[in-house]
C-alpha positions in Angstrom: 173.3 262.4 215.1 169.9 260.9 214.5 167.6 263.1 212.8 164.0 263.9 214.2 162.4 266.3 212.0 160.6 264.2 210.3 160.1 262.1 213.3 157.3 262.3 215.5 157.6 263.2 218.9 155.5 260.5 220.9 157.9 257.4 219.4 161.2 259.0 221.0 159.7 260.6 224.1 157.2 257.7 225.1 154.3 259.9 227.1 150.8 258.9 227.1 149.0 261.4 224.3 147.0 263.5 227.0 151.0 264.2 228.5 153.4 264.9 225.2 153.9 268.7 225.0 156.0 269.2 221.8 154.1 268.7 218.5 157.1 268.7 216.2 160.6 269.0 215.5 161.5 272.4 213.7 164.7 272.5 212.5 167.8 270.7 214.2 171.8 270.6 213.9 174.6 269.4 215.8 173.8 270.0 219.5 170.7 271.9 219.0 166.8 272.3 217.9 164.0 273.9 217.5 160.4 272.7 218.9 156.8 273.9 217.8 153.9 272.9 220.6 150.2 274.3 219.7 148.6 274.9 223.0 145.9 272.7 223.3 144.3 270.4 225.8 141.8 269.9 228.4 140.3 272.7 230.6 141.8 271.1 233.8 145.2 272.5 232.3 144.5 276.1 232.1 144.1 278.5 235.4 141.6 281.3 235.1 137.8 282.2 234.3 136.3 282.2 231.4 138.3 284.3 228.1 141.0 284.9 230.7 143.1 281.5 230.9 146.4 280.9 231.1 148.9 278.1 231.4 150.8 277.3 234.5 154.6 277.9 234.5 154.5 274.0 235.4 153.6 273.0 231.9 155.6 275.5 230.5 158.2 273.9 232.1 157.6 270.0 231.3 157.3 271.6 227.3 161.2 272.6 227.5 161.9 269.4 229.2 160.4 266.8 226.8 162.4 269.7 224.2 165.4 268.3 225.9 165.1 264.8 226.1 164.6 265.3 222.3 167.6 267.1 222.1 169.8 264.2 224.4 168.5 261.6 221.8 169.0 263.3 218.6 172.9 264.0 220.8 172.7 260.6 222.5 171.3 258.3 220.5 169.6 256.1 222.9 165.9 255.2 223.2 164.2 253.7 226.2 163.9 250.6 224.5 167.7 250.5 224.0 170.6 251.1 226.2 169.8 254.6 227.9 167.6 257.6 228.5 168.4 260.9 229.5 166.8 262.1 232.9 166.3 265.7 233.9 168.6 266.1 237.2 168.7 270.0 237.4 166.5 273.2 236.5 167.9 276.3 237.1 167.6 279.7 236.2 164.1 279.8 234.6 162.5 283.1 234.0 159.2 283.0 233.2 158.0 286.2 231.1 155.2 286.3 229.6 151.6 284.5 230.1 150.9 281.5 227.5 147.0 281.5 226.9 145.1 278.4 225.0 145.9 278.4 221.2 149.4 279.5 221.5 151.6 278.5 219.5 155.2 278.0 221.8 159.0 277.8 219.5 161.2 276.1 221.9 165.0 276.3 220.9 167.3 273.9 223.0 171.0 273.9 222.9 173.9 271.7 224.0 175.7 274.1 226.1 178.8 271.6 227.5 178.9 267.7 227.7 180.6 266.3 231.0 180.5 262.5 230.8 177.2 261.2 231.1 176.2 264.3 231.8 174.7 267.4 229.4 174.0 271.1 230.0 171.6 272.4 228.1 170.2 276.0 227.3 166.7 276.7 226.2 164.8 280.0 225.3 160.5 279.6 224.4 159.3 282.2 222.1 155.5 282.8 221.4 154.5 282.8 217.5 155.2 286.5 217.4 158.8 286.9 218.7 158.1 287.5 222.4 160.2 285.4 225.0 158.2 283.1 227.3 160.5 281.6 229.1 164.5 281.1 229.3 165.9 278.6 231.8 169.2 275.9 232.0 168.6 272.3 231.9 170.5 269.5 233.1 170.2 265.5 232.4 172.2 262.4 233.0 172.3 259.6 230.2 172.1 256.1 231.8 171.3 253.0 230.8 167.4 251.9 231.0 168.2 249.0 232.5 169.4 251.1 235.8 166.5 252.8 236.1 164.3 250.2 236.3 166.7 248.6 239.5 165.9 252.3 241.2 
């Protein structure tokens, strides 16, 4: 299991700064962690007028996905640079319920449901600072080699 709480997100996810969506690792174990993202960023990535902004359900979304690639590393082990990634091949049962508004602070807890192969199930469930659920949904990657990917 590699650890990642004391590892910064950007070196394991590899997204350009203006596209990372997890600040931090929280807490981790054995086929799970936890995930802090302050939500910050440009204006073009809120909806709304004025005080009323909100975030779309689509960055929402990519926010539990970077939360899983960190999970299939930490699982995993591999790194792009290395031998494999893990790529996001199903989303399914997400329920979104509750607006996320600039400044928010998001808890993301991701969990290894089942391990089939190459391929992992994961379960995730964002909370707001305060307790409220934002959003539950089921992930699922495939762990392949880098070098395959860059044949596609």
């Amino acid at each position: 299991m590699h650890k990642l709480v004391d590892v910064d997100p950007q070196t394991v996810l590899q997204n350009g700064a203006g596209f990372l969506f997890v600040d931090r690792v929280l807490d981790e174990g054995p086929g799970w962690l936890e995930t802090e993202w302050v939500v910050e960023g440009p204006a073009g990535f809120f909806r709304g007028f004025g005080a009323d902004l909100y975030l779309p359900a689509t960055f929402q979304t990519e926010h539990v996905v970077q939360s899983g690639e960190l999970l299939i590393y930490q699982v995993y082990g591999a790194t792009p640079e290395s031998d494999g990634i893990g790529v996001l091949s199903r989303i399914r049962n997400g329920r979104y319920r509750r607006m996320v508004r600039p400044g928010d602070v998001l808890r993301t807890r991701v969990e290894l449901s089942e391990q089939v192969g190459p391929a992992y199930y994961l379960s995730a469930v964002v909370r707001h600072s305060d307790g409220g659920k934002v959003l539950s949904t089921e992930l699922a990657y495939t762990a392949t080699t880098a070098a395959a990917i860059a044949q596609v």
